[in-house]
C-alpha positions as CSV (number, residue, x, y, z in Angstrom):
1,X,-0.1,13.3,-9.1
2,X,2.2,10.1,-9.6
3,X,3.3,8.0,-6.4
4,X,5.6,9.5,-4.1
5,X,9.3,8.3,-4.4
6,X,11.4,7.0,-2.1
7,X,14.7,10.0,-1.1
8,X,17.6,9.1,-3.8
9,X,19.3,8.7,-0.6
10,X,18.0,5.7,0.1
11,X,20.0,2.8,-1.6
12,X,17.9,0.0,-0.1
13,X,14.5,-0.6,0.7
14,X,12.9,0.2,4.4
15,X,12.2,-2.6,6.3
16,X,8.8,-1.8,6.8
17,X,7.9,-1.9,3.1
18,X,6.7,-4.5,0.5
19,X,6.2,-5.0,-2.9
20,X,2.5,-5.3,-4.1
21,X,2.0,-8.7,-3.7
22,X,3.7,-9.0,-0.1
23,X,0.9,-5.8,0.4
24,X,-1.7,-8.1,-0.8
25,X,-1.0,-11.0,1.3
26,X,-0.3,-9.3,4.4
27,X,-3.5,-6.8,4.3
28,X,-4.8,-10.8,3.6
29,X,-3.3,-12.3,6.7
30,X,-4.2,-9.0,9.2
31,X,-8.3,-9.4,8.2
32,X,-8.4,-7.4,5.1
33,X,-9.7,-9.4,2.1
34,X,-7.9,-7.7,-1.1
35,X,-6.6,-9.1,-4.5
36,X,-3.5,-7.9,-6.0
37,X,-5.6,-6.3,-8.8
38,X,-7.6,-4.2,-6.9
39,X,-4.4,-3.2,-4.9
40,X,-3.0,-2.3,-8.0
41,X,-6.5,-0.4,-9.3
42,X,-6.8,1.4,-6.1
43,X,-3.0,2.5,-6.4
44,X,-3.7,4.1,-10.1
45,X,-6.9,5.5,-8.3
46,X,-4.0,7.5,-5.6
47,X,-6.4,5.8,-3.1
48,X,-4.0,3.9,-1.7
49,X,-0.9,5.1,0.3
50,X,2.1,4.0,-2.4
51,X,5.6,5.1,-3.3
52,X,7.9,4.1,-6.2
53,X,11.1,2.8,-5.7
54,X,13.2,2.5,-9.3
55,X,10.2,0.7,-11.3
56,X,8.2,-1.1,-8.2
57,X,5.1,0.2,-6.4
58,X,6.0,-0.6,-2.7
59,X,3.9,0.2,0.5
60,X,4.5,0.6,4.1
61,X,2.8,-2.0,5.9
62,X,2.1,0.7,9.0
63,X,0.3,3.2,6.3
64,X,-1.3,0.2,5.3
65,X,-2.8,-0.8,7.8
66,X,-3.6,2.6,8.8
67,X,-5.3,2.9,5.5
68,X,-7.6,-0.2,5.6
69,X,-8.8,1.3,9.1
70,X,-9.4,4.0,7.8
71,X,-11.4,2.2,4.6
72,X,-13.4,0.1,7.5
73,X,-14.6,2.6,9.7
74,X,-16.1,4.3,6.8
75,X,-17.5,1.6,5.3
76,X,-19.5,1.5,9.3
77,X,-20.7,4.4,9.0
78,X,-22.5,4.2,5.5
């Protein structure tokens, strides 16, 4: 399965999302310590909530965030 794309619709990009190294630095600045390679690994794993717009990864920062929740709380419970 290859990263969901973004409506043809949509001429610009959503506020809300970034390109992967903006994703890197902001999962960075909210507590999550992440490099832009293992974004990027993660993302080729479809472990990580991505789309593609034209030839960019870009993520939401909400489904991020939402996502590295999701990665801590099981990480707890191991």
């Amino acid at each position: 399965m290859r990263a969901k794309a973004i409506p043809q619709k949509c001429n610009s990009r959503p506020k809300d999302w970034v390109a992967i190294r903006r994703a890197t630095t902001f999962l960075q600045e909210n507590g999550y310590p992440v490099t832009t390679k293992r974004l990027y690994n993660l993302s080729a794993a479809k472990k990580v909530p991505r789309y593609k717009w034209g030839q960019y990864l870009i993520f939401s920062k909400s489904e991020l965030l939402d996502w590295a929740e999701k990665m801590i709380v099981k990480q707890d419970t191991i």
